[in-house]
MIVO-407137 format. One line per 4 residues: number of its first residue (from 1); their letters; for each residue x, z, y of C-alpha. Coordinates in steps of 0.5 Angstrom, whole numbers, always signed. Layout:
<sites>
NUM	A	X,Z,Y  ...
</sites>
This chain:
<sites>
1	XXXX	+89,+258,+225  +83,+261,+229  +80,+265,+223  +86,+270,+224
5	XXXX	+92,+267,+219  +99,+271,+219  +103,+266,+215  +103,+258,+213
9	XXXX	+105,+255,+207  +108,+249,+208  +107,+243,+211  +110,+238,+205
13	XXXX	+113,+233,+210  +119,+234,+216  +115,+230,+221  +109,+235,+221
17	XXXX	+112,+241,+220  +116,+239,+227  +110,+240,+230  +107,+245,+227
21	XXXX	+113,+249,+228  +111,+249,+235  +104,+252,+234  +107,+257,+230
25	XXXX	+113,+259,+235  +107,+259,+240  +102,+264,+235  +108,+268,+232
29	XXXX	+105,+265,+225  +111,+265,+219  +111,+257,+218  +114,+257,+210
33	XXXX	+116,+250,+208  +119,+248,+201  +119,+241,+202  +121,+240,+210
37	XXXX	+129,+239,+209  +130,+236,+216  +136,+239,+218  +134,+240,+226
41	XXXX	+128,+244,+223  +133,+250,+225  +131,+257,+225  +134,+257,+233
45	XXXX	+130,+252,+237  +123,+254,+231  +125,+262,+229  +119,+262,+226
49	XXXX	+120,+256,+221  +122,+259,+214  +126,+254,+210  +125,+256,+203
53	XXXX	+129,+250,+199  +137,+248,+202  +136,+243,+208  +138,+236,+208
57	XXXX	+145,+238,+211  +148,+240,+204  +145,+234,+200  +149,+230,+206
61	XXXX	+155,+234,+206  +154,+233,+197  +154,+226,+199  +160,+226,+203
65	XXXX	+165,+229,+198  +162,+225,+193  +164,+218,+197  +171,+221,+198
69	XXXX	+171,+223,+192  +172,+217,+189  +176,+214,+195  +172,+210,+199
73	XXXX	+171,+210,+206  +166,+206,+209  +158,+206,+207  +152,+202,+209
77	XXXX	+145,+206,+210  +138,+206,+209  +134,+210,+210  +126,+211,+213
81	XXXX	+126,+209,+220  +123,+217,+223  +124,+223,+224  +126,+226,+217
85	XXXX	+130,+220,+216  +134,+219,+222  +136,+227,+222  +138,+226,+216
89	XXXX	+142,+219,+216  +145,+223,+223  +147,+229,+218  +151,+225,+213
93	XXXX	+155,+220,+219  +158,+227,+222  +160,+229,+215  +163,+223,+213
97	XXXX	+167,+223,+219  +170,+230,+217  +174,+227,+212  +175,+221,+215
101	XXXX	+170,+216,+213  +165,+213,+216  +157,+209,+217  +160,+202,+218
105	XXXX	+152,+199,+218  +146,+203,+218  +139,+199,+216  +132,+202,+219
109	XXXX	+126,+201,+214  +120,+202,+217  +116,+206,+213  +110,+201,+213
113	XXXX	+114,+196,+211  +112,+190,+206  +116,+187,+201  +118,+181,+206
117	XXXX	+121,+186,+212  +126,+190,+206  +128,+183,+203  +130,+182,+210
121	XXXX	+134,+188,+211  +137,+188,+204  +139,+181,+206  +143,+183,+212
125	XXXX	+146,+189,+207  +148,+184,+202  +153,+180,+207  +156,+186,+209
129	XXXX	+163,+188,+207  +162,+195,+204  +158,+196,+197  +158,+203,+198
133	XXXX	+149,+204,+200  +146,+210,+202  +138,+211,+201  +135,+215,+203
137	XXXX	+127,+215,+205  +121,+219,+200  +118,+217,+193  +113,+213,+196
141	XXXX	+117,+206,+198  +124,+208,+195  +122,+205,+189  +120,+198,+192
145	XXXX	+127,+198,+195  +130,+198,+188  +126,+192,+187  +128,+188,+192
149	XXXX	+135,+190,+191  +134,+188,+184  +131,+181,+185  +137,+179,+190
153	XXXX	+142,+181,+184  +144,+187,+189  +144,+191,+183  +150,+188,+179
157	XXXX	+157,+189,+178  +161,+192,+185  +154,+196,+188  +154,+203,+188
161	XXXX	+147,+206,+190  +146,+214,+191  +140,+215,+193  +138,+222,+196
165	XXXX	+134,+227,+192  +127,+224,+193  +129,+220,+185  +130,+226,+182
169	XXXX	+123,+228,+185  +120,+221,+182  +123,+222,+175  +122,+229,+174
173	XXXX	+115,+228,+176  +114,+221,+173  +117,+222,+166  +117,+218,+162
177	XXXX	+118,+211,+167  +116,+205,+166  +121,+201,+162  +121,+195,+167
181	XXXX	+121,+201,+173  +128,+205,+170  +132,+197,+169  +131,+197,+177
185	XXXX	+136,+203,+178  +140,+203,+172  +147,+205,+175  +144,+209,+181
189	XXXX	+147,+216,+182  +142,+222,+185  +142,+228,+187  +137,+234,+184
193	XXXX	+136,+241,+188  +140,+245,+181  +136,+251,+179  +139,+256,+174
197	XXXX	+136,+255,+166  +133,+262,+165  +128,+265,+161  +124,+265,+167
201	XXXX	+124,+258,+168  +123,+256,+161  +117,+260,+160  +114,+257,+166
205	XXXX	+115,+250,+164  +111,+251,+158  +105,+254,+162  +105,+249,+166
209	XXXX	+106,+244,+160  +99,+247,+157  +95,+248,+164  +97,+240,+166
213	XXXX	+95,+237,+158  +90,+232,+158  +90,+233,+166  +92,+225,+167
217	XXXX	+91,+219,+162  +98,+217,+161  +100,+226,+159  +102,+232,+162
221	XXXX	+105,+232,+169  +112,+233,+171  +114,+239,+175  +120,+237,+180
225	XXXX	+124,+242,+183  +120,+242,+190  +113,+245,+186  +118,+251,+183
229	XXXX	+120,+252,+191  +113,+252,+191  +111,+258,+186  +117,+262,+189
233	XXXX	+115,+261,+196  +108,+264,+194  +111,+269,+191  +117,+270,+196
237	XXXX	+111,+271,+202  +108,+276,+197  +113,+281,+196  +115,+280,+204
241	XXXX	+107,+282,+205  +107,+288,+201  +114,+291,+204  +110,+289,+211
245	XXXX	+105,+294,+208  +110,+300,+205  +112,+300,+211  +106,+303,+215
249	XXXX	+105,+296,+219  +98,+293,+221  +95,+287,+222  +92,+286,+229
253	XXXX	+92,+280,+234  +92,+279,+241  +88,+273,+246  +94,+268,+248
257	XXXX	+92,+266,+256  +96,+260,+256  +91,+257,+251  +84,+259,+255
261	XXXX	+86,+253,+259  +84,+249,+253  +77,+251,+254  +72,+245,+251
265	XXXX	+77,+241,+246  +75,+239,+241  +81,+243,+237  +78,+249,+240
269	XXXX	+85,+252,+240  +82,+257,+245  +79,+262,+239  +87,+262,+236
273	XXXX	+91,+268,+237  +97,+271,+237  +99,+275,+231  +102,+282,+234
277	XXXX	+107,+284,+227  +109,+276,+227  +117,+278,+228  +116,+285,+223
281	XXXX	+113,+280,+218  +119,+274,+219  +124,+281,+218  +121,+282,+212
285	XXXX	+121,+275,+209  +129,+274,+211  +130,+280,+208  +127,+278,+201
289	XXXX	+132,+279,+195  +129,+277,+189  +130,+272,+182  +124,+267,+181
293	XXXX	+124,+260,+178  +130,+256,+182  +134,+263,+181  +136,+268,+186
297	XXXX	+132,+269,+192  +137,+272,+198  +138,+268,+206  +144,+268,+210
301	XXXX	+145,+270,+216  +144,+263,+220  +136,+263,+216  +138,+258,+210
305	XXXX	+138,+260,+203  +145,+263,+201  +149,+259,+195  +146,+251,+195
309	XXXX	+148,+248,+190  +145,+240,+187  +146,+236,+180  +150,+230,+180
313	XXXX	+145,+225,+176  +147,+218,+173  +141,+213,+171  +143,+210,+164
317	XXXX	+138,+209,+159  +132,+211,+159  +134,+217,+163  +139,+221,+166
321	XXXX	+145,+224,+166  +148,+229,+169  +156,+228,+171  +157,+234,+174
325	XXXX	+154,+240,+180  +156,+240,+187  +156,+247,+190  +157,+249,+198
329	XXXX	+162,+255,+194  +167,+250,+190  +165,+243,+192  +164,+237,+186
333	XXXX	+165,+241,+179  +163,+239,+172  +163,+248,+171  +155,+250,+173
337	XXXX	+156,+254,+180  +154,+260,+176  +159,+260,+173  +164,+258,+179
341	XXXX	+160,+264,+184  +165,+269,+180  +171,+267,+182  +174,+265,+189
345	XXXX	+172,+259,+191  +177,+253,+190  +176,+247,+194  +183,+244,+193
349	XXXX	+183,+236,+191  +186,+237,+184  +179,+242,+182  +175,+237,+184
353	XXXX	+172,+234,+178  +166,+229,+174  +165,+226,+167  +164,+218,+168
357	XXXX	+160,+214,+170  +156,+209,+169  +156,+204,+174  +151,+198,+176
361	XXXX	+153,+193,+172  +153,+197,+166  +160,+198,+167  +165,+205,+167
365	XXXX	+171,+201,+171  +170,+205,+180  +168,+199,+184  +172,+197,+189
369	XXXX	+167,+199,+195  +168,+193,+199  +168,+186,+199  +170,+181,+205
373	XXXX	+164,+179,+209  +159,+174,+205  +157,+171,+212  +162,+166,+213
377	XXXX	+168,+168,+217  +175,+168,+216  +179,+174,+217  +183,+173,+224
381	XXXX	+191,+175,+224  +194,+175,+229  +201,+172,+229  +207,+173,+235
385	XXXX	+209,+166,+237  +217,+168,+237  +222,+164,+241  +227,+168,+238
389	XXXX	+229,+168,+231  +225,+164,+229  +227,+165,+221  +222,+171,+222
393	XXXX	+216,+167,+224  +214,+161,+227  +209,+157,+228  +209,+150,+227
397	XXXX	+209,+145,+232  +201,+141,+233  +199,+146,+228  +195,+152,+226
401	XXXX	+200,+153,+221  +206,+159,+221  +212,+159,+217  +218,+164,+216
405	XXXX	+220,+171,+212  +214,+176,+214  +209,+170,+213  +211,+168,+206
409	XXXX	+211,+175,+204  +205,+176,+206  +202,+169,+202  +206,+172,+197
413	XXXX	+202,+179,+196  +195,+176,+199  +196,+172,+191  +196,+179,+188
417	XXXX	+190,+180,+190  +185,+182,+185  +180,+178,+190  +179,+172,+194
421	XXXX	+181,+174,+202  +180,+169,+206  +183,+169,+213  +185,+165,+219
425	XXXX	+192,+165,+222  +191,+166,+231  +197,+165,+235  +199,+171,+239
429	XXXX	+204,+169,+246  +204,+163,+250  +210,+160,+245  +215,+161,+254
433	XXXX	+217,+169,+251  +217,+173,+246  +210,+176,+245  +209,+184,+246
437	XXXX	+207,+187,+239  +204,+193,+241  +199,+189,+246  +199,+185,+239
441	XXXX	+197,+191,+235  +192,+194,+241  +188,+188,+240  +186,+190,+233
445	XXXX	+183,+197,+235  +179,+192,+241  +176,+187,+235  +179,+181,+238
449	XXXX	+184,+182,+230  +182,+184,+224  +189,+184,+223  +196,+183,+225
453	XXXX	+202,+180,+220  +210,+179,+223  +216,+183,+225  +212,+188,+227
457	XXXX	+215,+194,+226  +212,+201,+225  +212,+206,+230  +208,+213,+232
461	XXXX	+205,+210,+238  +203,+204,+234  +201,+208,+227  +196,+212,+232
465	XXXX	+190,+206,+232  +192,+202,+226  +194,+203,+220  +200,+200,+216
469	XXXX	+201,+196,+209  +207,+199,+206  +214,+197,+209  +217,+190,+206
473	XXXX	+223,+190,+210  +227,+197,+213  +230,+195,+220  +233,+201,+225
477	XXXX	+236,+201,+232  +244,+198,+232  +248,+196,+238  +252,+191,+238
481	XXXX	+258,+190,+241  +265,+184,+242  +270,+186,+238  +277,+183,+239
485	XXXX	+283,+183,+233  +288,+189,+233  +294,+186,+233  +300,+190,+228
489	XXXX	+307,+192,+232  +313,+196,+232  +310,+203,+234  +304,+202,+229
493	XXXX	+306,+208,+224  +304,+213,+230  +297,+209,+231  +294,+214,+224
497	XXXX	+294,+220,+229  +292,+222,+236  +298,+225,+240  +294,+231,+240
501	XXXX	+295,+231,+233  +302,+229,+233  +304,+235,+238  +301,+240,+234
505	XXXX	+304,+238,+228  +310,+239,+230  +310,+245,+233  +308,+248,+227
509	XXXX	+313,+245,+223  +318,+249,+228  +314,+255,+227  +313,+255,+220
513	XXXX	+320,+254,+219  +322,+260,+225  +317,+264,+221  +321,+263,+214
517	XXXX	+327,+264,+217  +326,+271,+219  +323,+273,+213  +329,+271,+210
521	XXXX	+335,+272,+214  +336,+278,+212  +337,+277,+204  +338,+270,+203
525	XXXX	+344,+266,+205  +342,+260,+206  +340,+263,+212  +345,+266,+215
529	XXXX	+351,+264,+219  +353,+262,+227  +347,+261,+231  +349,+254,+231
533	XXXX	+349,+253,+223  +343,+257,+223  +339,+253,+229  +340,+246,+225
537	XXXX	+338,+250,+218  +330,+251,+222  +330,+245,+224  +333,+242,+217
541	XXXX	+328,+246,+213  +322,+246,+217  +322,+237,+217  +325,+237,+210
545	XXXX	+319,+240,+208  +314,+234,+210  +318,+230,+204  +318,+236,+200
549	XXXX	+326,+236,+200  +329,+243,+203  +333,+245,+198  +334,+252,+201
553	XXXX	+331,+258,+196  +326,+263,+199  +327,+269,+195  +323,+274,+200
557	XXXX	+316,+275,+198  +313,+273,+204  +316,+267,+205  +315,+265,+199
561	XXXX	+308,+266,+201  +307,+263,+207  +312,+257,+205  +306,+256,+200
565	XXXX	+301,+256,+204  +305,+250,+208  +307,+246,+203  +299,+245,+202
569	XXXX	+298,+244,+209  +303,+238,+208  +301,+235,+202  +294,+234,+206
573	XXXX	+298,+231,+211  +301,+227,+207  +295,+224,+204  +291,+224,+210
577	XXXX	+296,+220,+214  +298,+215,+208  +291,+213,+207  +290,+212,+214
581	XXXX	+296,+208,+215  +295,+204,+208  +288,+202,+212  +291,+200,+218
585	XXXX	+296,+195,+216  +293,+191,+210  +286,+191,+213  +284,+186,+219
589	XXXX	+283,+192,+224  +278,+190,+230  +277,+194,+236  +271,+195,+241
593	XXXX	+270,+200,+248  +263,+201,+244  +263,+207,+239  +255,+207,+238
597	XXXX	+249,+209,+242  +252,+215,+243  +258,+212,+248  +253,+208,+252
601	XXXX	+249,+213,+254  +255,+218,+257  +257,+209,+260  +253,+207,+266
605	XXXX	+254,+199,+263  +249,+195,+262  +245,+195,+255  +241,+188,+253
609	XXXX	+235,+189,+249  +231,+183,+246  +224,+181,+251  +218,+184,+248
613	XXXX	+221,+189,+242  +219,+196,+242  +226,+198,+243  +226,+197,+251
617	XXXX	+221,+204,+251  +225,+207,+245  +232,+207,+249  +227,+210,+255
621	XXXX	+224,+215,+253  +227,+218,+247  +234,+216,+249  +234,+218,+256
625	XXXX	+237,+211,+259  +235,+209,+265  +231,+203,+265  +235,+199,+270
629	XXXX	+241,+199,+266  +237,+195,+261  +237,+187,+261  +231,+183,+257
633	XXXX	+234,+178,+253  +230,+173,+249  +235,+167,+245  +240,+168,+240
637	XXXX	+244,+164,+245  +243,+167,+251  +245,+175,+247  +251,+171,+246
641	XXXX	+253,+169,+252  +251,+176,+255  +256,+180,+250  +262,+175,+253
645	XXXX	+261,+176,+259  +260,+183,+260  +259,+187,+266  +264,+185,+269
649	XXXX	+261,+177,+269  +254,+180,+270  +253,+180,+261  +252,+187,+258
653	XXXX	+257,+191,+255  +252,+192,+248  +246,+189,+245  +241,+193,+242
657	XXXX	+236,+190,+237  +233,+192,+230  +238,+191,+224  +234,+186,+221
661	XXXX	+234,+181,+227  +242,+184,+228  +244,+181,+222  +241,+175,+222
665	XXXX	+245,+174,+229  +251,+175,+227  +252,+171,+220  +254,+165,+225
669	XXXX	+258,+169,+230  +264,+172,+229  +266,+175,+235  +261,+181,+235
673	XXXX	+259,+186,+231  +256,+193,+229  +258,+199,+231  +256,+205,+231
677	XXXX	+250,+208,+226  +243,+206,+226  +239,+211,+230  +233,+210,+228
681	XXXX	+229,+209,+221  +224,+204,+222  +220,+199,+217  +216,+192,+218
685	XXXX	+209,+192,+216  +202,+188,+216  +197,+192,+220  +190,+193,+219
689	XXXX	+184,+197,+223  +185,+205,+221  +182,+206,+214  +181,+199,+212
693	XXXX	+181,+198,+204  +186,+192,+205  +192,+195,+207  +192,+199,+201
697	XXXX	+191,+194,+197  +196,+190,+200  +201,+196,+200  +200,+196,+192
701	XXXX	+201,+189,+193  +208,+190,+196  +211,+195,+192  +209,+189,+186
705	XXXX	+213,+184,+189  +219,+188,+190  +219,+191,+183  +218,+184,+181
709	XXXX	+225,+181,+185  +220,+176,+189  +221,+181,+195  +229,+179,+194
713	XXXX	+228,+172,+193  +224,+171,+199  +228,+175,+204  +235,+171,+201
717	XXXX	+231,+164,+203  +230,+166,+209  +235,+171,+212  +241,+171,+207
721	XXXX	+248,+167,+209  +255,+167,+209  +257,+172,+214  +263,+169,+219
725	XXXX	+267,+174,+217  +274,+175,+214  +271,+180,+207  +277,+185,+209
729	XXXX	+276,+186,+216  +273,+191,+219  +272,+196,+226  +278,+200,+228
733	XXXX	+279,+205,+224  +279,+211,+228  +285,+215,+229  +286,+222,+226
737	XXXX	+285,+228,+231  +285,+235,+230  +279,+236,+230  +279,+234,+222
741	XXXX	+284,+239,+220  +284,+245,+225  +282,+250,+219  +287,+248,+215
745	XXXX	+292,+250,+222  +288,+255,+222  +289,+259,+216  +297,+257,+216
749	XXXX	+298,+261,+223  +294,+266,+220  +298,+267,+214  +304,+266,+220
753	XXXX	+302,+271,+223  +300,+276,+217  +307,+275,+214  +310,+277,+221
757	XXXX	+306,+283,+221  +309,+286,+215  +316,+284,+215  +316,+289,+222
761	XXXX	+313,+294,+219  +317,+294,+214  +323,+293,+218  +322,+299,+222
765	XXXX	+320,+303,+216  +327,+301,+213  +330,+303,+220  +327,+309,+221
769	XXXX	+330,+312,+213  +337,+308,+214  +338,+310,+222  +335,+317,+223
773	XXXX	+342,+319,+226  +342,+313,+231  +335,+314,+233  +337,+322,+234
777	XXXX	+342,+320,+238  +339,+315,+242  +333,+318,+243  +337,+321,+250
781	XXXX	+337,+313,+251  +334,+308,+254  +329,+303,+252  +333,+297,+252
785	XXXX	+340,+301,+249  +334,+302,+243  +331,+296,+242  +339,+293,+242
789	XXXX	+340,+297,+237  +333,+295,+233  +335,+288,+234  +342,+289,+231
793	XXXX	+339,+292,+225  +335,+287,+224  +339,+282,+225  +344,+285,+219
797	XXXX	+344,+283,+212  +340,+287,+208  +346,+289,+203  +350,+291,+208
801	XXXX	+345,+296,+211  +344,+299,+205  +352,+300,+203  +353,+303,+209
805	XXXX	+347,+307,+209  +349,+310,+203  +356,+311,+205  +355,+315,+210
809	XXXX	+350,+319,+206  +356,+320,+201  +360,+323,+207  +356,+327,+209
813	XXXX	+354,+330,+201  +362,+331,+202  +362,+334,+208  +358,+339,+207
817	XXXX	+361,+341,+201  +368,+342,+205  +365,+347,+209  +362,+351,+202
821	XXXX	+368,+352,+200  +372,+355,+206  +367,+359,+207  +367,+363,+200
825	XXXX	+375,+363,+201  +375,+368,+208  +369,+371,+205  +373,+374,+198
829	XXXX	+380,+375,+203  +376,+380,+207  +374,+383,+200  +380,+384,+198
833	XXXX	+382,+387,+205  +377,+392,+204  +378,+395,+197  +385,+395,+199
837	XXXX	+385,+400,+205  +380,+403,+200  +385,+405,+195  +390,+407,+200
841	XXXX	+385,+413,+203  +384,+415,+197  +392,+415,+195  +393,+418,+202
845	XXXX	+389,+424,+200  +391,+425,+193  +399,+426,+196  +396,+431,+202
849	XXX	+396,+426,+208  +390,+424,+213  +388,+417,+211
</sites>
């Protein structure tokens, strides 16, 4: 540094670099490194830190879509206890935690460790739960780690090792390796920094073959992929060199005074000067845009090379096998990133793909990723000791042992298990009062349960810190209510309708038949008559329609229109009523004040709910009740006692509970029931620490003993008995009101109305023709000595209207040809006259006298 340098390459190890980092800030010397993949080694905290190959955070994001690529969730660590090594293990936790899985244990290895200190360690990952392991340390000791992991069988069927690029680098280097050294990492998946084949490349590996023959005994040296970062790192900071110079700069130095202080030390760090052009000759490095030996050469704006890509590699044989590419455009691919780059990037879970592997243990079947813990302790369930319902579970007295519905399925499905689980039952409850399963549930996220099996229900709040097993029994919310027999009487014909629903009914059978008898009065018979015979023909039409039985014929378009629209609403009717009134005198009818929920939240009554359950705060917060209304109820006894003696004897007025435990209270009493709808969709199911590989397979479990019948079995061993009631009886039937057939109402009156309408405007047209004289001559009258005169004619028969109508035209045809004919008479007489005294002047002349 002290004889005027302008650039650094290298150092090879992260450790060093981080310290030559600072000098290099401090001295405005580019600092190139092709091996120091750190990621704290950031272009923000050293700006003068060039990073030439992909940083450790591609490889570790390459790991985490890796290991959730096949499902697992959890990881062990190993890793070199330093700087490069916990940086890196750092990167790959935050980016496992992104898909939600995660380091369950991390395993330090000093670098200067021995064979006795990495047995010790292994021995620790070996009875850990999870099988997935993560090494992640240099070529020097990776090995050695292999071969303890070898000798302890860890190596063997159920591992799965992913080591990070440092084998790769081992094995491109090495090649071929030793025959009992490949047998240690049979199975093992790496990952290779992916560098495109190009002409280019392959020329330069056939140099490199000819310059390194006979360099070494056992053959020619490999070339890994960081000694092609290598060359193109030279090569990089060449053409960053000549682009310094094209563009007229020049290379000066000026004295640093904060090093003058450090006079007389043995680095003599007081000669050391800062390069004045350092920052122009970063630009120029960053601005860099070529092809080498790994590819195109062109950073991002954040300081890393654009595009990292990695090869999946599985160690088979006597050597490896690529399986497939990762790519930060794409993600997982069996398609080269080349190839990928193209077209728009696809990160989709089905676009994710890799060829088979072969996994430790020479087997192609995915491991598990887990086993229980080989250290000697049991799974700790917690069971609620109930003392309600105790069909469910139950914990037999002087005993650890618990029994009922929920534990027998979950004995039942631990059996399919494709593995042994061993496990111990712990009481929850101090056996006075039913516990509070949600407290049961938080325990869980504390460590105190590894889980938790019973009639715990799935809820949001409880979802939010476990993990739950596949519903094996669907309960909701139902209220209970007393029920008392409705007994028949006399009057039980009007019980189909409401009263309202009667009254309406028979104002539109009134109506229709008015209507029908104005549309047809005036040209139907049948209609006509006295006022009194006309009344009773109304009324006899209109009621005798509802038996389909009128025997008056409507010949008038419109009234057979609106009858047809009637005679459907009837029909309806009809049937309606008859279904409702078969309904209520041949099946038990039982009677409740209770509806549903819906009527105890309008009521102020008290409402009972069982001690311990969820319900209580459902009814609260999502409900709206108010919580001094709820009464806590524990025994079956003590619901019963509570619903007979209602409010007005300090009881309750319904009871709300899950279905399932509802059910079960009522298959021996007989004098409750259900009312109502369920008002929530709930289910049972075993709970587990969030992401925990056995609620899944207890999951699977389930859905096999349910496709199998065990399921049914084991529910009507415990939970099926004869109900108490009569198979015909059943809640009240609910009166017909008019809510239910107001359309049809709806649409009557308006074909009423429609009709109407008509039949006026017909009426006044007719009136108009066949009364133009009245309207004339009335015109001088008043308003009521017209509408007299309408009324009139609308109340005369049609017929009759137009006899007399043409009647009076025939007179006045007659009329007018009377006065015709006098007319031409006089006419012709005054002709005469005329020509009469006409002829005598003439003669009076000829015979010589004065006309």
């Amino acid at each position: 540094m002290a004889r005027h340098t302008v650039a650094i390459i290298g150092p090879q190890t992260s450790i060093t670099a981080h310290v030559i980092s600072h000098v290099a800030n401090e001295l405005q010397v580019p600092l190139l490194s092709f091996s120091a993949t750190d990621p704290t080694l950031s272009s923000l905290q050293f700006p003068f830190f060039v990073r030439t190959a992909p940083s450790d955070i591609y490889q570790m994001t390459a790991i985490a879509e890796l290991v959730d690529f096949y499902g697992w969730r959890e990881v062990i660590a190993i890793y070199a206890d330093d700087d490069h090594g916990r940086n890196g293990i750092g990167s790959l936790g935050d980016k496992l935690a992104e898909r939600r899985c995660k380091i369950s244990y991390k395993a330090p290895i000093s670098p200067e460790a021995n064979k006795e200190e990495i047995t010790d360690v292994l021995v620790q990952v070996a009875l850990a739960e999870s099988r997935i392991i993560i090494l992640h340390t240099n070529a020097a000791w990776g090995p050695h780690v292999f071969n303890v992991a070898k000798y302890l069988g860890m190596m063997g069927t159920g591992y799965v090792w992913i080591a990070t690029n440092f084998l790769t680098t081992l094995l491109d280097s090495e090649s071929p390796i030793p025959p009992d050294q490949i047998d240690e990492i049979q199975g093992v998946l790496t990952l290779r920094m992916h560098t495109p084949d190009s002409e280019l490349k392959r020329r330069f590996f056939s140099r490199w073959k000819n310059l390194t023959r006979g360099a070494i005994a056992d053959g020619p040296l490999g070339l890994n992929t960081f000694g092609l970062y290598a060359y193109d790192t030279v090569y990089m900071l060449a053409r960053a060199l000549d682009t310094f110079f094209k563009q007229g700069n020049r290379i000066t130095f000026s004295y640093d005074s904060k090093l003058s202080q450090l006079r007389g030390d043995s680095l003599h760090l007081d000669a050391v000067n800062i390069f004045d052009q350092g920052n122009l000759l970063r630009t120029s490095i960053y601005g860099v845009n070529m092809t080498g030996v790994t590819g195109h050469i062109e950073y991002a704006a954040d300081g890393n090379p654009m595009n990292p890509s990695y090869e999946i590699i599985n160690v088979i044989g006597t050597g490896a096998r690529r399986i497939g590419y990762w790519s930060n455009h794409s993600g997982l691919s069996v398609d080269s990133p080349e190839v990928l780059y193209s077209k728009p990037a696809n990160r989709s879970s089905a676009n994710q793909k890799l060829l088979p592997v072969i996994w430790p243990g020479e087997t192609t079947q995915k491991p598990r990723g887990w086993v229980f813990p080989n250290n000697g302790r049991h799974l700790r369930i917690g069971v609620p000791r109930r003392v309600s319902f105790r069909s469910f579970v139950s914990q037999i007295q002087g005993t650890d042992m618990f029994t009922g519905f929920c534990i027998d399925v979950f004995l039942a499905a631990v059996n399919l298990l494709p593995y042994a689980a061993p496990y111990k039952f712990i009481p929850f409850g101090d056996g006075h009062s039913n516990p509070n399963n949600t407290e049961l549930v938080r325990l869980i996220t504390a460590g105190v349960f590894d889980a938790a099996v019973g009639d715990i229900t799935i809820t949001t709040e409880r979802t939010k810190m476990v993990d739950f097993t596949q519903p094996y029994i669907e309960s909701g919310l139902a209220v209970v209510a007393p029920v008392k027999k409705v007994e028949s009487n006399a009057w039980a014909f009007l019980r189909p309708f409401t009263p309202m629903m009667w009254g309406v009914t028979a104002i539109f059978f009134l109506v229709v038949g008015a209507v029908v008898w104005i549309l047809e009065h005036r040209l139907n018979d049948d209609f006509r008559g006295p006022p009194k015979k006309q009344v009773v023909t109304i009324l006899w039409f209109s009621f005798s329609t509802m038996f389909f039985a009128h025997r008056e014929n409507t010949v008038s378009t419109l009234g057979r229109f609106v009858l047809l629209i009637w005679l459907f609403v009837v029909l309806i009717i009809n049937s309606s009523y008859t279904a409702s009134l078969t309904s209520i005198l041949t099946v038990q009818q039982l009677s409740s004040p209770i509806k549903g929920i819906e009527s105890l939240v309008k009521s102020k009554e008290p409402i009972g709910y069982l001690q311990g359950s969820f319900t209580r705060d459902y009814l609260v917060e999502e409900v709206g009740i108010h919580e001094s209304r709820l009464v806590p109820l524990q025994k079956g006894v003590e619901i019963a006692k509570a619903l007979k003696d209602g409010p007005w004897k300090g009881g309750v007025a319904a009871y709300v509970d899950e279905r399932a435990f509802i059910e079960f209270f009522l298959s021996s009493r007989c004098d409750f029931t259900i009312v109502g709808q369920e008002f929530t969709r709930n289910g049972w199911g075993f709970a587990f620490p969030r992401d925990s590989p056995l609620a899944v397979d207890l999951s699977t479990a389930i859905l096999e003993l349910s496709e199998n019948g065990d399921l049914q079995r084991i529910h009507d061993k415990w939970l099926l008995k004869s109900a108490c009631l009569a198979p015909g009886a059943k809640l009240e039937v609910d009166r017909l009101d008019l809510k239910s057939f107001w359309g049809l109402y709806l649409v009557c009156g308006l074909a009423c109305l429609l009709a109407l309408l008509i039949y006026l405007v017909q009426m006044m047209r007719q009136y108009a023709k066949h009364y133009s004289d009245e309207i004339e001559s009335s015109s001088q009258s008043s308003m009521s000595a017209r509408l007299r005169t309408f009324l009139t004619f609308v109340n005369e028969k049609e017929e009759e209207v137009k006899h007399r109508s043409n009647r009076r035209q025939l007179e006045r045809i007659s009329s007018r040809s009377s006065s015709t004919v006098g007319g031409s008479l006089s006419s012709s007489n005054i002709y005469s006259n005329k020509e009469y005294a006409q002829s005598s002047s003439t003669k009076s002349a000829d015979c010589g006298y004065d006309a």
